[in-house]
N, C-alpha and C positions, 0 to 999 in steps of 0.2 A: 306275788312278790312285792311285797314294799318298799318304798324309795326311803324311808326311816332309818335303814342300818348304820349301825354305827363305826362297823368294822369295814375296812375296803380287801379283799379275798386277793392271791397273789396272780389272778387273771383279770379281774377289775383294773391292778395297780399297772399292769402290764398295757392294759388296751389305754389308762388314760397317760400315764408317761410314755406310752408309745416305743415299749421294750420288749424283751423278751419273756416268758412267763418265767424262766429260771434265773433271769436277772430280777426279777422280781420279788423272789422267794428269796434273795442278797439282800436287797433291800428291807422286806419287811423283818428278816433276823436282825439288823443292824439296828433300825428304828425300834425294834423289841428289848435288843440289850440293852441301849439307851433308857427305855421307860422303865426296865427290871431295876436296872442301875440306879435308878430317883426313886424305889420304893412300889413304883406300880406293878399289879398282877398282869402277863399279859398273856395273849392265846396265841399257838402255836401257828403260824400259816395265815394270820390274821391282822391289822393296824387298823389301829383307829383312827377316822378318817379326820379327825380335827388336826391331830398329832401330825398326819401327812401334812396337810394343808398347811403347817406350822412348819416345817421342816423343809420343804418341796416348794411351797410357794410365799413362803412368807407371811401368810395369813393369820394374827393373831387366834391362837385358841382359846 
């Protein structure tokens, strides 16, 4: 498994905010319709981890 991915899966997103898996799966459709909304392609059950990091923690992407 490579530590390279770009996308963070709705159980990754879960164990690092320290929520539920199906709170999770809230979250990454919200952050989705957001990126669909600006034009971006996004994947179903998936966020891209810069985007979180932008959103979740304020970390320029």
């Amino acid at each position: 498994m490579t530590e390279n991915k770009m996308y963070f899966t709705a159980s990754e997103l879960a164990e690092i905010l320290g929520i539920s898996v199906g709170h999770a799966y809230k979250i990454i459709r919200k952050l989705n319709d957001e990126l669909q909304k600006e034009g971006y392609i996004v994947i179903a059950g998936k966020v891209p981890k810069r985007y979180v990091e932008k959103r979740c923690f304020g970390f320029s992407a």
